[in-house]
Phi, psi and omega in degrees: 000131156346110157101348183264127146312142176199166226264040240293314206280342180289322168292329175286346200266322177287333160302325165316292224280309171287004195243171198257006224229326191327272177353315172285289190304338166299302195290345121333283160329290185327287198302337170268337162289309186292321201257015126305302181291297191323309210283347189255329166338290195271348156291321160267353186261326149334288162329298200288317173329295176310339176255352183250296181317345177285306218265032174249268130043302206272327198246359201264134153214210217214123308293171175265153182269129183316320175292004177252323191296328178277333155299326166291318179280352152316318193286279173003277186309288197301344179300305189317296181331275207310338166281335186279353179270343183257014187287349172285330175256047153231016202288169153037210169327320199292315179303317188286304189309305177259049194258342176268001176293305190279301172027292203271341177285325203269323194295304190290324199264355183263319163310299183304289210298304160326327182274329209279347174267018191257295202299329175268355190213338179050058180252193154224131178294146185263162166311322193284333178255336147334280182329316181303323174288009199244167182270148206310152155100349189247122173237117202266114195256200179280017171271320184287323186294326183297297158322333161225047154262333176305308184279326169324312183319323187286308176290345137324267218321313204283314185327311189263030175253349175280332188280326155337280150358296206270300200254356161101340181235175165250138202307130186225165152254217218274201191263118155251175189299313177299317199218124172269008176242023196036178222254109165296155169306338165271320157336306191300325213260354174263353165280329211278296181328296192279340183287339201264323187315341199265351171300130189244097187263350195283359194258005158303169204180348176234118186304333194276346187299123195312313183289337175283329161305302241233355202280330198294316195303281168321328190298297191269013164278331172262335140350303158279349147285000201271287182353296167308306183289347159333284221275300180295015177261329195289309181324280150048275194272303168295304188228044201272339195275328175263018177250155188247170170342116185078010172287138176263129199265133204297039167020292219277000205284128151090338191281352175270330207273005184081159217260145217249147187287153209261126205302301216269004174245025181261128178247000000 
């Protein structure tokens, strides 16, 4: 009738009350609030993993001085925590669901702990002795683990071009049977070179995967670190003598004209 009204939210609220399908989409709603907050959860405890992993890195030299050594394993204990509050939401599917998420947190921490066992052992850390540092519930995967053996390469680079720097040598280790003045840092970061050059991703299938993302990238970033310690080994050596004490050697020489094939990696 002309002039009558009706009561659109009573009607809507009763059409709600009847229909069978509400139910389902509330448990859809529900579900999607749980993997939003879970999904933002392991995304600030990545972040913070990815900044304490940085300022542990930032602080490790050969040897560590006890008052730095008690700050890094402090920074340590708080990385654990943060893994361990996020081990319910990873569980089952989910470690898989959120991994690229964990990804870059994972990456950073694989990065620390590997340089600080290269500086005590002049080793390369295994996927396995990683693994052992992460808390039961965590799973590291060989993607991540790679990637920041990828990411190692720079902090060797900076480490011996500052021990350069400070001390006039390039950084070595203690004497063995292979090497009788032991084994330098560059040996190391050109054996590194040549072993990730020769990694073969084409047998992957899946694009999406961090390393098959990220490899073209990591190849030629450490490339140009093997490279810088080179060049500050030649400086070094050739005109090491007419520089004085603490010069820091000049990186940036050569970098607009693009980057030039390496004398001493040409076969």
């Amino acid at each position: 009738m002309a002039g009558e009204k009706h009561d659109l939210d009573d009607k809507d609220e009763d059409v709600g009350d009847s229909s069978p399908f509400m139910p389902i989409f509330e448990v859809f709603r529900s579900e999607l609030d749980e993997h939003h907050d879970r999904r933002e959860r392991i995304i600030k405890a990545s972040r913070d993993i990815t900044a304490l992993s940085k300022k542990i890195f930032r602080h490790l030299q050969s040897p560590v001085p006890s008052p730095i050594a008690a700050e890094i394993n402090a920074r340590y204990d708080s990385i654990r925590d943060l893994f361990t509050s996020i081990v319910p939401d990873l569980q089952g599917l989910n470690a898989w669901r959120y991994q690229r998420q964990m990804s870059g947190g994972c990456q950073e921490y694989v990065e620390a702990i590997s340089f600080e066992h290269y500086l005590t052992t002049q080793r390369l850390m295994t996927h396995a002795e990683a693994q052992q540092k992460l808390p039961p519930g965590i799973e590291l995967t060989a993607d991540d683990y790679m990637l920041g053996l990828f990411d190692l390469s720079g902090e060797l680079m900076r480490f011996g071009i500052t021990s350069m720097a400070t001390n006039g040598a390039l950084p070595r280790g203690a004497v063995t049977q292979e090497a009788s003045k032991g084994r330098d840092i560059l040996t190391d970061l050109r054996s590194l070179r040549m072993n990730f050059e020769s990694l073969d991703t084409s047998f992957s299938t899946n694009n999406a995967s961090p390393l098959k993302r990220d490899i073209d990238k990591k190849v030629e970033v450490m490339r140009q670190s093997v490279d810088k310690v080179e060049k500050a080994v030649y400086g070094m050596i050739i005109r090491g003598r007419e520089r004085p004490k603490g010069w820091m050697p000049d990186l940036s020489e050569g970098q607009d004209r693009g980057r030039e094939p390496v004398e001493s990696y040409q076969a």
